[in-house]
N, C-alpha and C positions, 0 to 999 in steps of 0.2 A: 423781228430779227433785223439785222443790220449788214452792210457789205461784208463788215469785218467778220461775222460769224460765217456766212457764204465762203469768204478767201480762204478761213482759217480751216473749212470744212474742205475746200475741193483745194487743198493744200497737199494732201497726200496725194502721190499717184495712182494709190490703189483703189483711194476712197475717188478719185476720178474717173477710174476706170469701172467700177460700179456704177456710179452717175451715169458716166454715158450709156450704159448697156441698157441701163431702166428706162435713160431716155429715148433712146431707139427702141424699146417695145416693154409696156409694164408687165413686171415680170417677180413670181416668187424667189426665195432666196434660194432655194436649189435649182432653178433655171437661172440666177445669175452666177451662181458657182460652177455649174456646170463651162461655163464659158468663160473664168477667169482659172488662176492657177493659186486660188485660194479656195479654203476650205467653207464652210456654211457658216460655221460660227465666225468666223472673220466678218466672211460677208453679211454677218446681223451686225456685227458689231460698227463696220462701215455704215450701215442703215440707220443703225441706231443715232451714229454722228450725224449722218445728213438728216435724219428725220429731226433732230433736234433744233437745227439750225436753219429748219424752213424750207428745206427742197425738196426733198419725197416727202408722199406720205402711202399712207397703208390701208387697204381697203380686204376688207373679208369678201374670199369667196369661196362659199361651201367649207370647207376646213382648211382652208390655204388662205394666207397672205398674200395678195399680191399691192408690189412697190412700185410705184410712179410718181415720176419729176410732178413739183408743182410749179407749174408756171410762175404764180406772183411771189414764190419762195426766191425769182432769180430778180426779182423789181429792183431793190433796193441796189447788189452791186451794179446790173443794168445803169442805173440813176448814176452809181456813183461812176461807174466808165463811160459813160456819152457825154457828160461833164469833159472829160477830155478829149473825145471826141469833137465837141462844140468848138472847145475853143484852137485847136488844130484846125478846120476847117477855117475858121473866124480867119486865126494864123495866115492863112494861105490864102484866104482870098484878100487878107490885104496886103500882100507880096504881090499875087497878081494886081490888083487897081496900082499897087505904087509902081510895078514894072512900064505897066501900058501907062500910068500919066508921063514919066519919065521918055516914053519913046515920043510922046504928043509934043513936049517942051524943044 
């Protein structure tokens, strides 16, 4: 998967507020409806998007689903935001060196 499938995925708000509830505790889809103000079929359908684009996935237990964040499902947009991250950083500290050579001159 790519950042762009991550962005376009946690682009809804709803499909982000599913995210985070899995991420705070893996969880079937009638315990993460119970908690939003969406119905179960929604919240499969939000699963089904993030499941596809690499961020949950789905693990059998006993006759239940249960839905959890994959970690290296979040790599790619990670990579692609510390990227600028980097270079903000980079940015600023060479504001600072040019500040303080300036005050040395």
């Amino acid at each position: 998967m790519t950042y762009i499938d991550s962005l376009s995925a946690l682009a809804d708000p709803t499909r982000r507020q599913v995210f985070e509830v899995i991420a705070a505790t893996p969880s079937p889809v009638g315990a993460v409806a119970a908690k939003l103000p969406v119905s179960r079929p929604a919240v499969s359908q939000h699963l089904k998007v993030l499941s596809d684009a690499g961020l949950v996935m789905c693990r059998a237990q006993g006759t239940r689903r249960i839905y959890a964040v994959r970690p290296e499902g979040l790599a790619d947009l990670r990579e692609w935001l510390d990227q600028f991250w980097t270079k903000a950083l980079d940015s600023f500290a060479s504001e600072i060196n040019d500040k303080e050579a300036d005050r040395h001159d």
